[in-house]
Every structure is written in C-alpha cells, then in structure tokens.
C-alpha positions as CSV (number, residue, x, y, z in Angstrom):
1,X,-14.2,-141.7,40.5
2,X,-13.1,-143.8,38.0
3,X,-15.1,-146.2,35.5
4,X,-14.6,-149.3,34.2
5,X,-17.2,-149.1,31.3
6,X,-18.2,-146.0,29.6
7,X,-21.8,-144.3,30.9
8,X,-21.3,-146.8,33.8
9,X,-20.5,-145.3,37.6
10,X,-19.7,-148.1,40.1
11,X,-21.3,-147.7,43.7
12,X,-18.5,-145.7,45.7
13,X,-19.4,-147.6,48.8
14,X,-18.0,-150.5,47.0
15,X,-15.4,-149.5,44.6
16,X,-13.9,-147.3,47.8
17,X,-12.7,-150.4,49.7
18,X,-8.7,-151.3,48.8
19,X,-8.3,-155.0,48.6
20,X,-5.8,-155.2,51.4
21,X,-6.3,-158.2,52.9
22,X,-8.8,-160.3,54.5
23,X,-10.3,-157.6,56.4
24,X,-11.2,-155.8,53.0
25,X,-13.3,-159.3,51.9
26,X,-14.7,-158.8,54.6
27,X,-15.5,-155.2,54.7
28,X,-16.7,-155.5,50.9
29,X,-18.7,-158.7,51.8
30,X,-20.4,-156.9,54.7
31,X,-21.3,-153.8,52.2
32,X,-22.4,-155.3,49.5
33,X,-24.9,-157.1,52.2
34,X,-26.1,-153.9,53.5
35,X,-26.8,-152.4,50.0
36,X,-28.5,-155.3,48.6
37,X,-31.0,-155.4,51.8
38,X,-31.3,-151.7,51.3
39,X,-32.3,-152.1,47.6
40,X,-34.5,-155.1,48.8
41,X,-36.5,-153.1,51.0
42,X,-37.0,-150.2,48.9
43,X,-38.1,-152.9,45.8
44,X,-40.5,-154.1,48.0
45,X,-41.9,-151.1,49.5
46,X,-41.9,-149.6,46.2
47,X,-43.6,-152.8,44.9
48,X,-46.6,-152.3,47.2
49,X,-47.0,-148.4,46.8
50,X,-47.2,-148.4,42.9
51,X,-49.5,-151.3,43.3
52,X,-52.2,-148.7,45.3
53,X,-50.9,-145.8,43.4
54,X,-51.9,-147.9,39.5
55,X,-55.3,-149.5,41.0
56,X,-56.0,-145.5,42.6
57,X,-55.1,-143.9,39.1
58,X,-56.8,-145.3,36.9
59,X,-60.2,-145.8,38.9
60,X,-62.6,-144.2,36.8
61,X,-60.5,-144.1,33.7
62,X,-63.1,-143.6,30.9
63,X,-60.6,-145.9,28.7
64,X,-60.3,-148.9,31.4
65,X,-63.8,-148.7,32.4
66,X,-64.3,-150.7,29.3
67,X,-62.1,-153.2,30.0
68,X,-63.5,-153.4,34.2
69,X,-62.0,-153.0,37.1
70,X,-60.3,-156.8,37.5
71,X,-58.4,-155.8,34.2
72,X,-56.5,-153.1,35.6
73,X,-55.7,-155.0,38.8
74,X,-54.4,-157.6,36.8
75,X,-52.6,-155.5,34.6
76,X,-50.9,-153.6,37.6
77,X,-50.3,-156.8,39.7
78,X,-48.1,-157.7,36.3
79,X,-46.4,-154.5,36.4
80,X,-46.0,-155.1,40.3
81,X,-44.7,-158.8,40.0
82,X,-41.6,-157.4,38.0
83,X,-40.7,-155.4,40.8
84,X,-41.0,-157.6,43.5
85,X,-38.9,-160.0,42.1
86,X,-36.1,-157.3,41.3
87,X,-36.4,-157.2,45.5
88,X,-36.5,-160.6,45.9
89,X,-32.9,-160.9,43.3
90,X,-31.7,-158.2,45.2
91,X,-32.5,-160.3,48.5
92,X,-30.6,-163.7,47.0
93,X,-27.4,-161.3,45.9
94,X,-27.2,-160.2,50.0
95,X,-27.5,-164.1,50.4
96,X,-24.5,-164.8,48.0
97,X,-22.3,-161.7,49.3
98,X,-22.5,-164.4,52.9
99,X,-21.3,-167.0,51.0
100,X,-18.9,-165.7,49.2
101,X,-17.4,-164.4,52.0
102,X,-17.5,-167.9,53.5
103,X,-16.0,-169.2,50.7
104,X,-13.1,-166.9,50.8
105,X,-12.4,-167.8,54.1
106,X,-13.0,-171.8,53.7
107,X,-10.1,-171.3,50.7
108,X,-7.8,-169.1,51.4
109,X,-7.3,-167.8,55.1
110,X,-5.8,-171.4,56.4
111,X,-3.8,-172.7,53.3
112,X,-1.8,-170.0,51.8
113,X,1.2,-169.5,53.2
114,X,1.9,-166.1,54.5
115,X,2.5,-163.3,51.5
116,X,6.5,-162.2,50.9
117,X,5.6,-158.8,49.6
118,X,8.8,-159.2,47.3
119,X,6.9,-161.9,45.4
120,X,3.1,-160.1,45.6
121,X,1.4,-156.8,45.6
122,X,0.3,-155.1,48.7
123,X,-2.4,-157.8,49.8
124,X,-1.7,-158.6,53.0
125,X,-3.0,-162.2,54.4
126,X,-2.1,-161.8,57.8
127,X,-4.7,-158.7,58.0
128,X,-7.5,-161.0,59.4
C-alpha cells in the first residue's frame, strides 16, 4: 500500500478501486457512503457512552465535588458536543459522496464523446 503523504495510510477500501470508468465513480461513491455512515454511527454511539462513562467517573471525585455535580455534566456535555458533531460531519460527507456522484453523472456520462484509447488512458466511458 502506497502513500501519498508521509505518516499518512489512505483507507484501502477506497484507494483499492481503479478509476476505470463510470462504474468505478460509482463503486467509490457508494464506498465512501458506507464508510462515512459507518464512522457516523460509531461517533454517535461513542458520543453517548463517554457521556455516561465521564458523568459515572467522576461521581464522587473528591476534586469535582468542589466544583458540584452540574459542573462536571457540563464539562462532559462540552467534551461530548465535539464528538457528536465529528458524527454529524461525518454524516454531511456521506451526503456529498450522493452528490458528487450525481454530479458526475449530470456532467459527464451524456456529453463526452466516447474515449479513443489512442488519445486517453485506460478510462473507459462506455463502462456504465
């Protein structure tokens, strides 16, 4: 597996797919969809255990029972908030993965001619 930056590894599911045409947009679009409603789901479970897992921890915490109860539900709800909305990005990328692949299609698939693969690499257009 190959990088493009240094202490980087891109996501083999992804990087795996050839772009061979139409069909690989698609594949690639479809993918990317599934991963980012993966990492959506686990963001948000994740979200709600630490919640219960900070609020259960430090109950009884000589240090925070200075500071009360309500401070250290606030305090995790801010830790909390950071994560959901990593799920909720993670939700909007799945949502632009769609479009992109709609835009690919409202572009390309019924005004370029059909590829001479003299004149360009291995991409095959009529691969739909």
């Amino acid at each position: 597996m190959t990088t493009d930056r240094p202490g980087r590894a891109r996501i083999p599911e992804l990087s795996n797919i050839p772009w061979g045409g139409p069909k690989a947009i698609t594949e690639y679009a479809q993918v990317g969809r599934a991963l980012c409603r993966d990492m959506h789901g686990e963001f948000q479970m994740g979200a709600d255990e630490l919640y219960a897992v900070l609020i259960r921890s430090f109950k009884g915490n000589p240090l925070l029972a200075v500071l009360g109860a309500p401070d250290v539900r606030m305090r995790a709800r801010r830790v909390v908030r950071r994560l959901k909305r990593a799920a909720e990005l993670e939700r909007a990328a799945g949502v632009e993965l769609v479009k992109f692949h709609a835009q690919f299609r409202k572009e390309f698939i019924d005004v370029l001619p059909q590829a001479k693969p003299e004149k360009r690499s291995e991409f095959r257009w009529d691969d739909v």
